[in-house]
C-alpha positions in Angstrom: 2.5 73.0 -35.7 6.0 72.5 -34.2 4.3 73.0 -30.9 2.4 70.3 -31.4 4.7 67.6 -32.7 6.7 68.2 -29.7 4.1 67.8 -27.6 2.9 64.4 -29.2 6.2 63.3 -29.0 6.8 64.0 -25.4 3.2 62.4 -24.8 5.1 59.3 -26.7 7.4 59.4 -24.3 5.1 59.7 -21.3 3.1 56.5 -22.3 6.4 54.4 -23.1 8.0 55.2 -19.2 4.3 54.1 -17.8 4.4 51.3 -20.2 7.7 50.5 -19.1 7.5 51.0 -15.5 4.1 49.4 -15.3 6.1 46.4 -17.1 9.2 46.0 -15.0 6.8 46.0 -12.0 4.4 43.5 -12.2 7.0 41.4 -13.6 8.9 42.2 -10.4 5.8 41.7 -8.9 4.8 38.3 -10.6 8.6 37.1 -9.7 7.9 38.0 -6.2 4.3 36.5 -6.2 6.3 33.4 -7.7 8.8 33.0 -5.8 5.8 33.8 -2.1 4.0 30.6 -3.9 7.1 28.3 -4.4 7.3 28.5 -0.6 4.2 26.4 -0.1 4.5 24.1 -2.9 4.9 20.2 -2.0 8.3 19.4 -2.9 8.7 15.7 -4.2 10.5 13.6 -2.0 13.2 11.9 -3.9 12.9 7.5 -3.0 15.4 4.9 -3.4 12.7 2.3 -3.3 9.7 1.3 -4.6 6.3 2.1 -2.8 5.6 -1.5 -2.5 8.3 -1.9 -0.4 7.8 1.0 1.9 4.4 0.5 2.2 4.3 -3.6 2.2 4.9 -5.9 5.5 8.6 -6.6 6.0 8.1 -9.8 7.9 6.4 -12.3 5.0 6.5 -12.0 1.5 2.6 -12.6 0.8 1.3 -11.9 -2.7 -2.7 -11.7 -3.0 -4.8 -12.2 -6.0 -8.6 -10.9 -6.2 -10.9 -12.0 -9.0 -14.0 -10.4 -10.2 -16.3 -12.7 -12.0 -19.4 -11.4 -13.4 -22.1 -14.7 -13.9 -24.9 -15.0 -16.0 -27.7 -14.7 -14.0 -29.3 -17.4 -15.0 -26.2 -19.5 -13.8 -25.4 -17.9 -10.4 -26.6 -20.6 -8.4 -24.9 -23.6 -10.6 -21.3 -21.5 -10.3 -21.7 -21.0 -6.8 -22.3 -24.9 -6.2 -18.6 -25.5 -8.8 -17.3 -23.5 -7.1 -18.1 -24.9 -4.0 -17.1 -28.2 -4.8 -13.7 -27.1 -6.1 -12.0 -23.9 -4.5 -12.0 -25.8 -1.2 -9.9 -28.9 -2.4 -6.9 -26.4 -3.6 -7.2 -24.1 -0.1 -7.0 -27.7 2.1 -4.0 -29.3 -0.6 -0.9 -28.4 0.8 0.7 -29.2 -2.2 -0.5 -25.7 -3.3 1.0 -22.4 -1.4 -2.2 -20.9 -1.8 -5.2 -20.2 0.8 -8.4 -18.6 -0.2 -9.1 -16.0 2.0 -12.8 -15.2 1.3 -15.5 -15.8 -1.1 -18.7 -14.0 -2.0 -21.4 -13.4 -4.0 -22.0 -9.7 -4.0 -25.2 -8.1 -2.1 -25.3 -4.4 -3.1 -23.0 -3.3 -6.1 -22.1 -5.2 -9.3 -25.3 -7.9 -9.5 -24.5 -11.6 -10.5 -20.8 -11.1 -9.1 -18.9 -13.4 -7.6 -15.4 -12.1 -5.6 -12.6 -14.7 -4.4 -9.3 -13.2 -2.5 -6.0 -15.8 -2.5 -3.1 -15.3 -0.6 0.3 -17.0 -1.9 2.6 -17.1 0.8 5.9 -17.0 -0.8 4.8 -13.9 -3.3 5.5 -14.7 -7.3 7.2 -17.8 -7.3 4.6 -19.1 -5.0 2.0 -17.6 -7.4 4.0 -19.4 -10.3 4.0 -22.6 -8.6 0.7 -23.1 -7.8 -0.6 -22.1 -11.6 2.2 -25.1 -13.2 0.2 -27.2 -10.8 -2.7 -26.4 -11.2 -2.4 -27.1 -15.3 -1.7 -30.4 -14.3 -5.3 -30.7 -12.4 -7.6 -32.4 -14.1 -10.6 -31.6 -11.5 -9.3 -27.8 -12.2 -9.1 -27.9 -15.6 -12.5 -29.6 -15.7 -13.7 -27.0 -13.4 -12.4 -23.8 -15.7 -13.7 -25.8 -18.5 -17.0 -25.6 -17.2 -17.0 -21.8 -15.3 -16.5 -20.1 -18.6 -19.4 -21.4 -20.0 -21.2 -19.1 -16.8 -19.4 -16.2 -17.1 -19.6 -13.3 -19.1 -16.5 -11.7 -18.2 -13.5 -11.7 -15.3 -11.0 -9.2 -14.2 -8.5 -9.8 -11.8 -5.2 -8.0 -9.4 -2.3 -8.7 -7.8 -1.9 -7.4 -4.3 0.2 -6.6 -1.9 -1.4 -5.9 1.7 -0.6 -2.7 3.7 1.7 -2.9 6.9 -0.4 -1.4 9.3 -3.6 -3.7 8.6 -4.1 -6.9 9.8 -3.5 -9.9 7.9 -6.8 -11.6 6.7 -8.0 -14.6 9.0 -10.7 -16.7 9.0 -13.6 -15.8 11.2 -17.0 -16.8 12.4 -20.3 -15.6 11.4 -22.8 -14.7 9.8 -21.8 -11.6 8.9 -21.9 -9.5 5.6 -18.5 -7.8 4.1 -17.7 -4.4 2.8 -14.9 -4.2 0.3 -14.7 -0.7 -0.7 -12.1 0.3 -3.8 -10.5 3.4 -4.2 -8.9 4.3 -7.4 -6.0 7.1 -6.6 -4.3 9.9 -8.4 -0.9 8.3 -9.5 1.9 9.1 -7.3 -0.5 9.5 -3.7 0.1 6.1 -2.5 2.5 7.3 0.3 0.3 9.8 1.4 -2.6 7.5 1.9 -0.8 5.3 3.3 0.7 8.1 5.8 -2.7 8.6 6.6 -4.1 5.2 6.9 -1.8 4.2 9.1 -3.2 6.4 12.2 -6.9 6.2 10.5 -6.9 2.5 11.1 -6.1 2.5 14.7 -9.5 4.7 15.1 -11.5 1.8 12.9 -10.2 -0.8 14.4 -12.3 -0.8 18.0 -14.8 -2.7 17.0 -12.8 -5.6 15.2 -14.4 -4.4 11.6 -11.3 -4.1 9.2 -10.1 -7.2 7.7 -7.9 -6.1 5.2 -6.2 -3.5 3.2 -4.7 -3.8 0.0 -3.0 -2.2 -2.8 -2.4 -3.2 -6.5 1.0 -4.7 -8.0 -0.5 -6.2 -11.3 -3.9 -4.9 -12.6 -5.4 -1.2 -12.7 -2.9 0.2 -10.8 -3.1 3.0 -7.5 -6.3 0.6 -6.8 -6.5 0.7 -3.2 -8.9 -2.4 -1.5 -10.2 -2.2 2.2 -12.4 -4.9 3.4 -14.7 -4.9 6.5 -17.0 -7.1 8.1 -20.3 -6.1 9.7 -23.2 -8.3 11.3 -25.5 -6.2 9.0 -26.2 -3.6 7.4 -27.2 -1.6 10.7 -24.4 -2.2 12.6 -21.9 -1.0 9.5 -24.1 2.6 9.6 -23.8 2.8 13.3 -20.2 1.9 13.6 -19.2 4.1 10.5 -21.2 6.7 12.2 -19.3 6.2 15.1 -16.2 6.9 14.0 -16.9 10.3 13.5 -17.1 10.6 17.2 -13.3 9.8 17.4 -10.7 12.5 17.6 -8.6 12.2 14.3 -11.2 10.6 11.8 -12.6 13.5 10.3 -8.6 14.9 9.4 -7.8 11.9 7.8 -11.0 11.9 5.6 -10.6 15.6 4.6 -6.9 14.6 3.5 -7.7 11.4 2.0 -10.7 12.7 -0.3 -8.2 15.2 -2.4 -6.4 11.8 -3.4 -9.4 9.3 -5.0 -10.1 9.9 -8.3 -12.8 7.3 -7.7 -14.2 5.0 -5.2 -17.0 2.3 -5.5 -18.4 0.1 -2.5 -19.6 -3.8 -2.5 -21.5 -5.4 0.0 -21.0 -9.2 -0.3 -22.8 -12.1 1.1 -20.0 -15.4 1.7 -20.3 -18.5 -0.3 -21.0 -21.6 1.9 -17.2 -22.9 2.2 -15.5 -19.1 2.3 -13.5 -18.9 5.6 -14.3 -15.8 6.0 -18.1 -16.5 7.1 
């Protein structure tokens, strides 16, 4: 009986030093395996200034606001005509610091839509003049007066437009326009824009991009290119293209990792949009 106790207890024993040593190391190992891993983790960059301003062109201070108006369909062709007959009068009024930049009606996407891009050159205060004077409009007033009875809802954003894209002009046509929107995982604006930046010297050969933007006011880490194509054709057989160029297929493997979620319009311009 003795015999036996001590052998139970120096089996005891046996199990608590494998217990122990078994312990101290795989938490020797884990501190190792932690301490391997911190070696390839992204350390966070601290900045001493906002990404609007790193990413943003230096030389101007333009502001851009898109709108998203989603018309009745039974009133598409009566907005389009308003609209005609007013947006113009505020773009040509230099009075106003604003241009429109483009105007459409969209194709493929959201049906019944209607998309108009403004630039304010001057940023805010621009912005903040032009919507004191534009209270004191009576054809605009009249005009707003009149659109919501054809809507049945409108979003819009404030933009800022990327450095390294070019700055919306006006250009002949006919051609149709691709504004693709990418929603991002919060803090990944510098990296796409790190990306971007070389990416858009590949799209660029064939004078598609028009713009690139990124939110200030609105859903936020919304990123907006726009393209223009002669049809829908040519935009499969120039996107197709660009896989043929050294560089394009990096930038899309590292860009992917950062959308949480994209979506893609194919607009048709109004009659009096600049951007034809």
């Amino acid at each position: 009986s003795l015999c036996c106790k001590l052998l139970e207890s120096k089996k005891c024993r046996l199990c608590l030093t494998f217990v122990f040593c078994f312990s101290h190391r795989s938490l020797s190992a884990f501190r190792e395996d932690s301490w391997f891993k911190s070696l390839f983790v992204r350390k966070v960059d601290p900045r001493k200034d906002a990404h609007s301003h790193l990413l943003a062109k230096k030389e101007d201070n333009n502001l851009y606001k898109i709108q998203f108006h989603n018309v009745k369909p039974e009133c598409l062709d009566a907005y389009n005509k308003l609209c005609e007959d007013v947006l113009p009068s505020i773009h040509a009024d230099s009075e106003y610091p604003c241009e429109l930049v483009g105007t459409w009606n969209t194709w493929y996407g959201e049906q019944d839509q209607a998309v108009h891009l403004w630039r304010y050159r001057g940023g805010y205060p621009a912005l903040t003049e032009v919507m004191n004077k534009l209270r004191q409009n009576k054809a605009f007033m009249d005009y707003r007066n009149e659109r919501g009875k054809m809507l049945l809802s409108r979003r819009n954003q404030l933009l800022r437009e990327f450095s390294f894209w070019n700055e919306p002009v006006p250009r002949p046509g006919p051609n149709i326009y691709e504004l693709r929107s990418y929603q991002l995982r919060p803090g990944t604006m510098i990296e796409w824009g790190n990306y971007w930046a070389r990416a858009i010297e590949i799209r660029q050969q064939n004078h598609e991009a028009v713009g690139g933007f990124f939110s200030q006011i609105g859903n936020l880490y919304t990123v907006h290119h726009l393209w223009a194509y002669k049809d829908l054709q040519s935009r499969e057989d120039t996107r197709n293209a660009a896989w043929q160029r050294e560089g394009w297929d990096e930038v899309v493997y590292y860009t992917v990792p950062l959308i949480q979620h994209m979506e893609s319009r194919i607009m048709i311009p109004m009659k009096t949009s600049p951007l034809k």
